[in-house]
C-alpha positions as CSV (number, residue, x, y, z in Angstrom):
1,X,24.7,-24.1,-2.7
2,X,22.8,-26.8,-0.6
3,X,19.7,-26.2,0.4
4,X,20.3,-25.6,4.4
5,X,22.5,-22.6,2.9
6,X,19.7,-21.6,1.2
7,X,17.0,-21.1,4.7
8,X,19.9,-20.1,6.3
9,X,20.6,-17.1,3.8
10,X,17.2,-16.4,3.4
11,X,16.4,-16.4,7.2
12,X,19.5,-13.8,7.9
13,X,18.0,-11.5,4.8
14,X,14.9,-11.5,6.4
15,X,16.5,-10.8,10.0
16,X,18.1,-7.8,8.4
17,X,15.3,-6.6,6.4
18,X,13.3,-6.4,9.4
19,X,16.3,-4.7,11.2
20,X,16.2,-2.2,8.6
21,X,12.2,-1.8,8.7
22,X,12.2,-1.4,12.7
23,X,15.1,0.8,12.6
24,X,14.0,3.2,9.7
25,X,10.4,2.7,10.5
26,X,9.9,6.3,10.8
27,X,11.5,7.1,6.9
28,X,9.1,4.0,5.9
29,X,5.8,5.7,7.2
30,X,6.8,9.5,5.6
31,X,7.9,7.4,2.1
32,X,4.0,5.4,2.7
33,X,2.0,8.5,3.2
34,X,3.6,10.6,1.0
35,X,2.9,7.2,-1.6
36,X,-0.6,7.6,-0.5
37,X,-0.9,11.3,-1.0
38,X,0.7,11.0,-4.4
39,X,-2.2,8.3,-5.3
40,X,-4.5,10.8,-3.9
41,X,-3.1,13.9,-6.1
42,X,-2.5,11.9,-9.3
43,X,-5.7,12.3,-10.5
44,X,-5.0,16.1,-10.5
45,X,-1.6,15.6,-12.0
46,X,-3.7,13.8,-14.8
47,X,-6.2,17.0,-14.8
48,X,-3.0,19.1,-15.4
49,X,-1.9,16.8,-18.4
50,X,-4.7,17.2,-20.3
51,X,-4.3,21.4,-20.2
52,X,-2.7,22.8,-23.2
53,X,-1.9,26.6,-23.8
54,X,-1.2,26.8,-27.9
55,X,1.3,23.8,-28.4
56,X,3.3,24.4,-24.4
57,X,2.1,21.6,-22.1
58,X,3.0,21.7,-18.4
59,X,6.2,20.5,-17.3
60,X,5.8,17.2,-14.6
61,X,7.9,19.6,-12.2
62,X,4.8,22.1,-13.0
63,X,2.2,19.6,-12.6
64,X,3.7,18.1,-9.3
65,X,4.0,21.7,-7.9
66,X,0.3,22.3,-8.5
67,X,-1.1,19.2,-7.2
68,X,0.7,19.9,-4.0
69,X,-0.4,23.0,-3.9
70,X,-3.3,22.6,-4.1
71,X,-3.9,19.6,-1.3
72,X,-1.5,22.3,1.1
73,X,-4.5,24.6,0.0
74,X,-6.9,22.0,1.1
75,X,-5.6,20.9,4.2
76,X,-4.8,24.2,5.9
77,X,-8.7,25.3,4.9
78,X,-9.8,22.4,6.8
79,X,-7.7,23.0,9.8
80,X,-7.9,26.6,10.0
81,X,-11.4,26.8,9.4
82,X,-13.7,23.4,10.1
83,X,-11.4,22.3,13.2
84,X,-11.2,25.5,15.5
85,X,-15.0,26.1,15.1
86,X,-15.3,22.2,16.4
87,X,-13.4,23.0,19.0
88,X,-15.2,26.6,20.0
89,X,-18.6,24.0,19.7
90,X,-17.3,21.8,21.8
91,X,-16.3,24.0,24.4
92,X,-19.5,25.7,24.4
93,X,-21.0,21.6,25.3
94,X,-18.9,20.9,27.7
95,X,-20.3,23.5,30.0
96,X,-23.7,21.5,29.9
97,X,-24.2,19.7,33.0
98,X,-25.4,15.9,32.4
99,X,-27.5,16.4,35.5
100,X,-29.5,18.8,34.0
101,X,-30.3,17.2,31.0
102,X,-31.7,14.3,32.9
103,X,-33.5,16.4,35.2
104,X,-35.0,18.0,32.2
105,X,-36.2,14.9,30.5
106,X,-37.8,13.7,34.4
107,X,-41.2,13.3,32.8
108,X,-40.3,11.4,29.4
109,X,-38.0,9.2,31.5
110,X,-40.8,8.2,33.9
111,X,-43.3,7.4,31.0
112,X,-40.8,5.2,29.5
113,X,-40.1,3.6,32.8
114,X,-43.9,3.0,33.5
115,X,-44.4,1.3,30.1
116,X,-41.6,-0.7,30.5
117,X,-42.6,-2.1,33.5
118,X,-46.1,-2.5,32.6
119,X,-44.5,-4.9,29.7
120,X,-42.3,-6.8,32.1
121,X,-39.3,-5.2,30.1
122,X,-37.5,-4.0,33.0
123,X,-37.3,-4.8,36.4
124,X,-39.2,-2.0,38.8
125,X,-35.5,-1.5,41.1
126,X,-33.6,-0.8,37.9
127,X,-32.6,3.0,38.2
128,X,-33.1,4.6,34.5
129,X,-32.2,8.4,36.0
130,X,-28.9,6.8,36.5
131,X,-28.5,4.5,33.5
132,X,-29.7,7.8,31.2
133,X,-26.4,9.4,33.2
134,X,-24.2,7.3,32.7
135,X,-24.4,6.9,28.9
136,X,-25.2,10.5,28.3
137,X,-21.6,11.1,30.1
138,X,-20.3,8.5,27.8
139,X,-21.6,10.1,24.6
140,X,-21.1,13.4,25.6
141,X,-17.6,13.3,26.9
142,X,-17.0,16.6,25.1
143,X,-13.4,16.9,26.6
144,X,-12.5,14.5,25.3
145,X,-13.4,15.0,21.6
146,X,-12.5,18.5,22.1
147,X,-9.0,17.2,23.4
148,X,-8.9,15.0,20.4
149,X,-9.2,17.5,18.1
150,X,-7.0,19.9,19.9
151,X,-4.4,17.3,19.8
152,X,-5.0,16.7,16.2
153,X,-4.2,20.2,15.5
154,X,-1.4,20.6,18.0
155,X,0.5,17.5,16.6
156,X,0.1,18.6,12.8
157,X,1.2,21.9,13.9
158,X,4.3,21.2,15.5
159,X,5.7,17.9,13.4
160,X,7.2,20.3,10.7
161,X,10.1,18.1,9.8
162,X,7.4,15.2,9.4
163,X,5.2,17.4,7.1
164,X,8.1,18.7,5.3
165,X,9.5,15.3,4.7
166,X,5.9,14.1,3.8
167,X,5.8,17.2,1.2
168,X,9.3,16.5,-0.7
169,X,8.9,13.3,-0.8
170,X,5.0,13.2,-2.6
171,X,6.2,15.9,-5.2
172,X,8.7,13.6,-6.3
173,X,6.2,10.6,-6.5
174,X,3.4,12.7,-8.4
175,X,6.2,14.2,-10.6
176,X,7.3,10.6,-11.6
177,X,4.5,8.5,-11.3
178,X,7.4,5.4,-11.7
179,X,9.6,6.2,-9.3
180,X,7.6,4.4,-6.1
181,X,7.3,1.6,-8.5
182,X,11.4,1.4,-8.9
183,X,12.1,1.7,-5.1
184,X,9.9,-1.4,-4.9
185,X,11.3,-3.0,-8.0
186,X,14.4,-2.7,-6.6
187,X,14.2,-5.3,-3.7
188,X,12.0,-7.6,-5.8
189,X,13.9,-10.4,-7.0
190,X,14.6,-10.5,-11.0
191,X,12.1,-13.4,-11.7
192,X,9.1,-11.7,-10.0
193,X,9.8,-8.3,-11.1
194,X,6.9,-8.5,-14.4
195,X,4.5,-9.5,-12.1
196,X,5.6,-6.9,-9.0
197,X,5.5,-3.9,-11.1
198,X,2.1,-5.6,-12.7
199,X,0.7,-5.5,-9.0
200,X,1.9,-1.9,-8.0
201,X,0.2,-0.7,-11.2
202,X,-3.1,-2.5,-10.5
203,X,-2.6,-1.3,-6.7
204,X,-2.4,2.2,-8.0
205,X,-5.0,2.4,-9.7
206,X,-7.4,0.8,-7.1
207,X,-6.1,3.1,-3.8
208,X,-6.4,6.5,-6.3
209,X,-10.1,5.3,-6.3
210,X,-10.7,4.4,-3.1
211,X,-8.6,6.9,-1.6
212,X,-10.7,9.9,-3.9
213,X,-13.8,8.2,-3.0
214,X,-13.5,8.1,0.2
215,X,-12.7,11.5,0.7
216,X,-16.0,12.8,-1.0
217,X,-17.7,10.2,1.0
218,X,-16.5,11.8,4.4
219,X,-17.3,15.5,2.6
220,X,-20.5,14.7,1.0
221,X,-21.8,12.8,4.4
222,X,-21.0,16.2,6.2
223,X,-22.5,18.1,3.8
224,X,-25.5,16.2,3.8
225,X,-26.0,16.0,7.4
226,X,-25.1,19.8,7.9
227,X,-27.5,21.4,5.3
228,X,-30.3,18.7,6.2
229,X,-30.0,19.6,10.0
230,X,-30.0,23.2,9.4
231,X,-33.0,22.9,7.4
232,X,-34.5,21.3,10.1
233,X,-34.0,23.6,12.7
234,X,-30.4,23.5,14.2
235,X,-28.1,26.5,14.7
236,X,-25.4,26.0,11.7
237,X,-22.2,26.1,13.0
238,X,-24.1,23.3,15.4
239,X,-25.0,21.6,12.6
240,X,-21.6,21.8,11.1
241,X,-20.0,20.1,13.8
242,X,-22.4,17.1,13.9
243,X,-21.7,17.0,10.6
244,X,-18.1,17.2,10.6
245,X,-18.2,14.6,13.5
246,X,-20.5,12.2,11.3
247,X,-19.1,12.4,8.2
248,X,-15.2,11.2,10.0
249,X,-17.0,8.8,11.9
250,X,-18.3,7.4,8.6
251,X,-15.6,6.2,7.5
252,X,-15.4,3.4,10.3
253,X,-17.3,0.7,8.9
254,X,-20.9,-0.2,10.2
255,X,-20.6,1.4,13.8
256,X,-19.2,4.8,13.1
257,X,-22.5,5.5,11.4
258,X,-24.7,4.5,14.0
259,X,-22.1,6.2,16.8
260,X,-22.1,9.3,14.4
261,X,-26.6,9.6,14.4
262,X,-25.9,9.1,18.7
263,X,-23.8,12.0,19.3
264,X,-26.1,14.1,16.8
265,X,-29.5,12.9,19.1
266,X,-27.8,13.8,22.4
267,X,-26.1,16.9,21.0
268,X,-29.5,18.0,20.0
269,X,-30.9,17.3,23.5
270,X,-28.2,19.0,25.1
271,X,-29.0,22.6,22.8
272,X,-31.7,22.8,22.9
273,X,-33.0,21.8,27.1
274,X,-35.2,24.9,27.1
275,X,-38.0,23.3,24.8
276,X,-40.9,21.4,25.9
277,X,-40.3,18.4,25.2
278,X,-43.2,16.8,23.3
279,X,-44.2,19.3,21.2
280,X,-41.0,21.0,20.5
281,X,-37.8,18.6,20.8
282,X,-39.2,15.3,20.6
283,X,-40.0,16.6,16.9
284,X,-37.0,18.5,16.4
285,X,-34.9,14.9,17.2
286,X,-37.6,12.6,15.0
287,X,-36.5,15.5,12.1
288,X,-32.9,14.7,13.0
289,X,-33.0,11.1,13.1
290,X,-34.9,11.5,9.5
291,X,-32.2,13.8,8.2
292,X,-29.1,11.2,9.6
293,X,-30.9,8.3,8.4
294,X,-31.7,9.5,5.1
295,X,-28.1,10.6,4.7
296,X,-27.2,7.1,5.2
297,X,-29.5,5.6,2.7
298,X,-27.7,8.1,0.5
299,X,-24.4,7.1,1.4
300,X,-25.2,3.4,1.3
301,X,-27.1,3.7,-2.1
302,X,-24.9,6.3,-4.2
303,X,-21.7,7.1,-2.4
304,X,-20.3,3.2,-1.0
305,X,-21.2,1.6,-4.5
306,X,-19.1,4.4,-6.2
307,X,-16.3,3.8,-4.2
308,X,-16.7,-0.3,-3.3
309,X,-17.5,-1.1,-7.0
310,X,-14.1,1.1,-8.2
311,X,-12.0,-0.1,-6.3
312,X,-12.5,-3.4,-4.0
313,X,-14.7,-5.0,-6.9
314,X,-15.5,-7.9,-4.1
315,X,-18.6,-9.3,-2.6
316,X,-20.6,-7.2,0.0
317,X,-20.6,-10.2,2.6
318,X,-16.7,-10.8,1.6
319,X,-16.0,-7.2,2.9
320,X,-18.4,-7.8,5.9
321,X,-16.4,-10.6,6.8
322,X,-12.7,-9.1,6.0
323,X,-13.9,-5.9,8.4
324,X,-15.2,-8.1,11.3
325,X,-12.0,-10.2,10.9
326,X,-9.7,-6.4,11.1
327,X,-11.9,-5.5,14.0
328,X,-11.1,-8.5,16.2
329,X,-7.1,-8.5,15.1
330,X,-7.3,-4.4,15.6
331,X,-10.1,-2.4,16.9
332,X,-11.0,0.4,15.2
333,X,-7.8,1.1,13.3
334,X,-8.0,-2.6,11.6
335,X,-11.5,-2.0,10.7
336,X,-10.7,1.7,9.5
337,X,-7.5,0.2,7.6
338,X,-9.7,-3.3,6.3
339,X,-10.6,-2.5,2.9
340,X,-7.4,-0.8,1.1
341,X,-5.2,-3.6,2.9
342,X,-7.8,-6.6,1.3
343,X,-7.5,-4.7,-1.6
344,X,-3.4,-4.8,-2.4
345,X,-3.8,-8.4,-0.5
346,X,-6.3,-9.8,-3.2
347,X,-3.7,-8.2,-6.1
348,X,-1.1,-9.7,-4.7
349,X,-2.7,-13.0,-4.4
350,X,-3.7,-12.6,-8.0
351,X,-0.7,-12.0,-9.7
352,X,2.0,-14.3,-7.8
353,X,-0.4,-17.0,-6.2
354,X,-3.3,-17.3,-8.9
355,X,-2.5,-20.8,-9.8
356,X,-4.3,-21.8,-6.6
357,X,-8.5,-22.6,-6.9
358,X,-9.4,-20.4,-3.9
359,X,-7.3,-17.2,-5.0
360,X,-9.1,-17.6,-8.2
361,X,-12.1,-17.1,-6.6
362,X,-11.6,-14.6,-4.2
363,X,-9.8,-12.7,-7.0
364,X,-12.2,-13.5,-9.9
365,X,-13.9,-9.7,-9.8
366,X,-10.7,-8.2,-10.3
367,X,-9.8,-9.7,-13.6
368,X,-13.4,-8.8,-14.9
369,X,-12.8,-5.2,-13.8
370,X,-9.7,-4.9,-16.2
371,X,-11.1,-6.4,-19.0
């Protein structure tokens, strides 16, 4: 076969494989997520290994039964519990008139003007009444998160054949920890299939840990932020939400943080308009701010490390980078989506393309991480 037969072959297979992947792009996303649950619930298929009663050990059938058990268990808590009281919070906020709250916070406002001013900081025409409006609306648009997390619910609610699919198709993965492997081996060709099934192992094992650790990232951020708040003064089911809010936004990189200890300020303004403010909510927010920064440090100092160091094994500035990089390509889903993607990337590079200086580098961290 000469070698234009060769492109020309290889161009139609690729024609048809992405046919096949636009066509069946639905089937590809329920066989992806249930891959990712399955990483996610392997580590309890592992616990389940390890249980003997006398000399019976659990069937995988057993084992893959329980794990998704138990993470059906764990979803419908959160959504049956965590999510409507959101929504019940945020329909109690969305009754709050911005107007009021800037009427309320007249005096502070005018103080801050005046020093401004006196500073040259601000021009004396600029209106700050209607500059503190307009981004209050824009943090506070509770309809909108409330519709957000309405829809949330809604969707998962009604996409049964989605969720069922999703379902049968991770208790076969977590029964047969092999089996995603083969449906990949399968379209690998013969000479790469040692190193393919070398990079889906390695890929495994990094997504379980990110995956895991991300997860008690999110809860331990909301649990953080909830007990500390309440401690500090806030109602808890209030404190629950900003929590709950917090510890999603958390897991955008860099500005979900700082978006997540916003909405907690101005939610704090907003219950509590009835204090004066310098002696009453002016320290109530300074004890917030502590409480949401302080998290952060946490989170930054125990929790990222944990999870970074397990799994991405690359250089802080190297994932700054790779997220700024996702950002620009797309939004917030690239950033969200940055990290597990550089991670199979940099495996991938590593076993089929480590010949090259540059992948060596960039993929150095991972070979001292297996040794």
């Amino acid at each position: 076969m000469n070698t234009f037969a060769k492109y020309l072959l290889g161009f139609v297979a690729l024609a048809v494989a992405v046919f096949f992947s636009w066509y069946f792009f639905t089937i590809i996303v329920y066989v992806l997520v249930a891959a990712v649950i399955s990483f996610i619930g392997r580590p309890i298929v592992d616990l389940l290994s390890r249980i003997k009663i006398r000399e019976y050990q659990l069937s995988d059938s057993l084992k893959a039964t329980l794990a998704v058990i138990f993470l059906w268990c764990l979803f419908i808590l959160v959504f049956s519990t965590i999510i409507p009281l959101a929504v019940r919070e945020f329909e109690s906020l969305e009754n709050v008139s911005v107007s009021r709250i800037v009427d309320r916070l007249e005096s502070p406002v005018e103080e801050t003007r005046h020093f401004l001013e006196y500073y040259g900081l601000v021009d004396s025409e600029v209106d700050l009444d209607n500059w503190l409006s307009d981004e209050l609306s824009g943090i506070l648009n509770i309809a909108r998160l409330k519709n957000w997390f309405g829809a949330v619910a809604g969707t998962m609610s009604s996409i049964f054949v989605a969720l069922f699919s999703i379902t049968f198709i991770s208790f076969f993965f977590l029964k047969d920890s092999r089996l995603f492997s083969d449906m990949v081996m399968a379209i690998v060709p013969s000479r790469y299939e040692e190193q393919a099934r070398n990079a889906l192992e390695s890929i495994q094992k990094l997504l379980v840990r990110y995956f895991v650790g991300l997860l008690l990232e999110v809860f331990g951020v909301m649990l953080l932020n909830t007990l500390g708040l309440a401690i500090v003064g806030l109602n808890f089911n209030h404190a629950l939400v900003i929590g709950l809010v917090a510890g999603i936004l958390n897991v955008i990189p860099y500005i979900g943080p700082l978006i997540g200890i916003c909405f907690g300020l101005a939610v704090g303004v907003v219950l509590n308009l009835d204090m004066e403010f310098y002696h009453q909510l002016f320290p109530l927010l300074i004890c917030m701010t502590l409480v949401m920064v302080l998290t952060q440090l946490v989170d930054n100092v125990v929790f990222q490390p944990l999870i970074y160091g397990n799994s991405v094994h690359a250089h802080p500035l190297e994932i700054f980078l790779v997220i700024l990089m996702a950002g620009s390509l797309a939004g917030i889903p690239g950033m969200i989506l940055a990290i597990p993607a550089y991670t199979v990337l940099r495996v991938i590079l590593k076993e089929f393309f480590n010949k090259y200086k540059l992948v060596k580098r960039l993929t150095r961290s991972l070979g001292e991480s297996e040794k």
